[in-house]
Backbone as numpy.savetxt, mean C-alpha at the origin, in Angstrom:
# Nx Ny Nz CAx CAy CAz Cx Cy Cz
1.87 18.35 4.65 2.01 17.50 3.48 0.84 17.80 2.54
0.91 17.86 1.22 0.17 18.81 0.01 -0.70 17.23 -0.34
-1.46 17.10 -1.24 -2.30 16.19 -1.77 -1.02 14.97 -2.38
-0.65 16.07 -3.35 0.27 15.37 -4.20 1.57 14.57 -3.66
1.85 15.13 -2.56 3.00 14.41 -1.50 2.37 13.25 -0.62
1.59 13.25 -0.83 0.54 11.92 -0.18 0.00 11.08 -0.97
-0.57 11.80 -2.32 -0.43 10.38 -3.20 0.98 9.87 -3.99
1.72 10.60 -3.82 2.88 9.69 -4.37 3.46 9.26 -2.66
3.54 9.15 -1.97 3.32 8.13 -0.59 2.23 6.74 -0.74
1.29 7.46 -1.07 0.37 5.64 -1.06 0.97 5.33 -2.45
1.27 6.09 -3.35 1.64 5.55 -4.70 2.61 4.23 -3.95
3.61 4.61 -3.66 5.21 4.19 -2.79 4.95 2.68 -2.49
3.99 2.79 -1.40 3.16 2.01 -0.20 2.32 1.04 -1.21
1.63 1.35 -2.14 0.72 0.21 -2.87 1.74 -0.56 -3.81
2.65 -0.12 -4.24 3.84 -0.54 -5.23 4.67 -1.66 -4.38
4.81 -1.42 -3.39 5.41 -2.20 -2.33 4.64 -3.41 -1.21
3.26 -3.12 -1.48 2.35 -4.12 -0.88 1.98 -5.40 -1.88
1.89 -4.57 -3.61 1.87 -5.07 -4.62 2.97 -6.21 -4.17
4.09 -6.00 -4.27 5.61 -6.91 -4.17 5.33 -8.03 -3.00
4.63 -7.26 -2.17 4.42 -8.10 -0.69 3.08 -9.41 -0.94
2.41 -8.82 -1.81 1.59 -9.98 -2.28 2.15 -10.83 -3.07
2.76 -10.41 -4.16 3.42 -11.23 -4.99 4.39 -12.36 -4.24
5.09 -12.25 -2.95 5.78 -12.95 -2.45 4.89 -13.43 -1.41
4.18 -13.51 -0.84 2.84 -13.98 0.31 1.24 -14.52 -0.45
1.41 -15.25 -1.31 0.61 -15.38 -2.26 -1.26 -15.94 -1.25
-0.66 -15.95 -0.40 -1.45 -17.07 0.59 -2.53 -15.88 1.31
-2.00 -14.16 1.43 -2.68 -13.15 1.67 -3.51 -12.89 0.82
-3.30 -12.71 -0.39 -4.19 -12.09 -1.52 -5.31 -13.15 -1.77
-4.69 -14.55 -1.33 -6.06 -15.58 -1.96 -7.33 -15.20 -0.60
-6.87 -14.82 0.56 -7.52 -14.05 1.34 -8.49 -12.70 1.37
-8.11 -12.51 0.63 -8.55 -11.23 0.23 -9.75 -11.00 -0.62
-11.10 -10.61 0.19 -12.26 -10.68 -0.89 -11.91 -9.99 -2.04
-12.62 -10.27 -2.88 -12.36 -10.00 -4.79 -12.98 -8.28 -4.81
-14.03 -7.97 -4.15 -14.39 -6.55 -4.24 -13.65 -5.24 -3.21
-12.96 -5.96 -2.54 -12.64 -5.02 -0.98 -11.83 -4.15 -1.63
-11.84 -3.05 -1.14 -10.86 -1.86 -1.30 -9.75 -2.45 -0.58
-8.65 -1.77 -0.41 -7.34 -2.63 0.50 -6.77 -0.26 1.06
-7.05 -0.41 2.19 -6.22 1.19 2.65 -5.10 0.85 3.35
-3.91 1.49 2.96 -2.99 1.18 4.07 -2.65 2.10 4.96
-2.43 1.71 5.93 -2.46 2.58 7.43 -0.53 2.66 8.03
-0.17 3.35 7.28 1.44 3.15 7.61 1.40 3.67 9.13
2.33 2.53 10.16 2.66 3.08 11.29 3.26 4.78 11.54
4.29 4.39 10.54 5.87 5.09 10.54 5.45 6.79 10.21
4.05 6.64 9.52 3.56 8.12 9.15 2.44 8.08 9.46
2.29 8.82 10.51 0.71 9.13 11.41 -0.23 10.56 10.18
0.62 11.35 9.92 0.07 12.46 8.84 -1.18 11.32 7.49
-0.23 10.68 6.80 -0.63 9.50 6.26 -1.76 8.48 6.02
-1.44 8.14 7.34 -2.17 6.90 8.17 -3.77 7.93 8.64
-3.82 8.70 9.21 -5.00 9.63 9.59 -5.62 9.73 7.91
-5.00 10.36 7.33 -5.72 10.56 5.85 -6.05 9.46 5.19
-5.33 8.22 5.01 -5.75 7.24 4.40 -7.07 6.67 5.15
-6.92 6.48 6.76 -8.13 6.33 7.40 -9.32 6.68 7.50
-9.56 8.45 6.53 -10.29 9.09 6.57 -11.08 8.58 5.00
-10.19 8.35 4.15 -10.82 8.17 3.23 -11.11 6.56 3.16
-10.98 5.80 3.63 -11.39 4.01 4.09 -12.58 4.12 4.77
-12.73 5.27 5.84 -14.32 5.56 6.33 -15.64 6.23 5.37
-14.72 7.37 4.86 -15.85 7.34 3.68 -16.10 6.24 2.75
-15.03 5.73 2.43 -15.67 4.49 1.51 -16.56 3.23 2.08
-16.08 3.37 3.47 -17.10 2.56 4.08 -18.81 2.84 4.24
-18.93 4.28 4.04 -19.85 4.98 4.04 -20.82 4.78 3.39
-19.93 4.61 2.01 -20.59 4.52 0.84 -21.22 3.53 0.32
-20.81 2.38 1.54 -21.20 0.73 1.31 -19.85 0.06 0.64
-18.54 0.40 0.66 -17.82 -0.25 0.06 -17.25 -1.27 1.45
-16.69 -2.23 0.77 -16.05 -3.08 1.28 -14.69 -2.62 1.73
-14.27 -2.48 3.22 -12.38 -2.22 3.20 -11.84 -3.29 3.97
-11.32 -3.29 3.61 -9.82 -4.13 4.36 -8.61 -3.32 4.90
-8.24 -2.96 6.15 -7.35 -2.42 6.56 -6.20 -2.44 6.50
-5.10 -2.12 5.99 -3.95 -3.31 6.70 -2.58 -2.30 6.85
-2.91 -2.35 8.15 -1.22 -2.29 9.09 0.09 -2.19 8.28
0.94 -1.25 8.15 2.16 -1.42 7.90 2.86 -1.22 8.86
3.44 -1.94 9.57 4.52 -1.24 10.94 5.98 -0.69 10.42
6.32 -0.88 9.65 7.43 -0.24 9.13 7.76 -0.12 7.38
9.07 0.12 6.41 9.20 0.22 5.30 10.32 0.05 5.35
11.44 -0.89 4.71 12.52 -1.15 4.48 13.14 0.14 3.42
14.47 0.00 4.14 15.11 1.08 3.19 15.29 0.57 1.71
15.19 1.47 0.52 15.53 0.73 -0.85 16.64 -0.13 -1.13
16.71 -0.97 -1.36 18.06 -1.42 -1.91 18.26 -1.35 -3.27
19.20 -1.63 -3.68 19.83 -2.25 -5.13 18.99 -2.89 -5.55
19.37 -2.74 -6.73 18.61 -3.64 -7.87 18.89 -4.64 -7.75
17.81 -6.04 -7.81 18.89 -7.13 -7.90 18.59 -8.13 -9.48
18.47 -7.05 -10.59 19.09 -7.38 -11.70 20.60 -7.65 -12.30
20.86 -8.75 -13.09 22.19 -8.87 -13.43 22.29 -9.18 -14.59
23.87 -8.87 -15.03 23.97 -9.07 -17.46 23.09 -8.11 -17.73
22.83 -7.02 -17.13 21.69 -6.38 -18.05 22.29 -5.79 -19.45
21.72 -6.07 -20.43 22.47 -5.19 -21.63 21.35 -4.80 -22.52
21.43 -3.86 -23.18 20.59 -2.65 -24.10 21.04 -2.69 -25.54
20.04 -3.10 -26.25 20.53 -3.52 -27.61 19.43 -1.58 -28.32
C-alpha cells in the first residue's frame, strides 16, 4: 500500500469517526482539547501498524494521543437524503 492509498484510508476513517462523534456527543466532550486522536483500524493491520507508528512519533515529540480502536467499518449505504431538487 503506497502513501497515498493510506491517506485516503485515514482520509475514509476520520470522515467516519467525524459522523461517529457527531452522533456520540458524550465521546468528544471526553476528549482533551489538544490530543491528537490516531485511529488503529482492526480490519487493516497494514494501516493500523502505520498509523501506530506515526501516534509514537508524535508521542515523541511531546504530543498528546489518544488511541482509538476501530473493530470494524460498516459497508456504505444509500444516501439517506430525500425531495432533493437542483435549481
Amino acid at each position: 500500500m503506497n502513501s497515498n492509498q493510506m491517506a485516503m484510508r485515514n482520509l475514509e476513517l476520520s470522515t467516519e469517526f467525524s459522523r461517529y462523534l457527531f452522533e456520540h456527543p458524550e465521546i468528544e466532550a471526553s476528549l482533551a482539547p489538544d490530543a491528537e486522536i490516531v485511529l488503529l483500524p482492526e480490519f487493516d493491520p497494514k494501516l493500523r501498524k502505520h498509523n501506530e507508528g506515526i501516534g509514537r512519533q508524535m508521542e515523541a515529540n511531546g504530543e498528546r494521543v489518544v488511541y482509538v480502536r476501530v473493530g470494524q467499518l460498516r459497508s456504505r449505504s444509500l444516501s439517506r437524503l430525500e425531495d432533493v431538487a437542483m435549481t
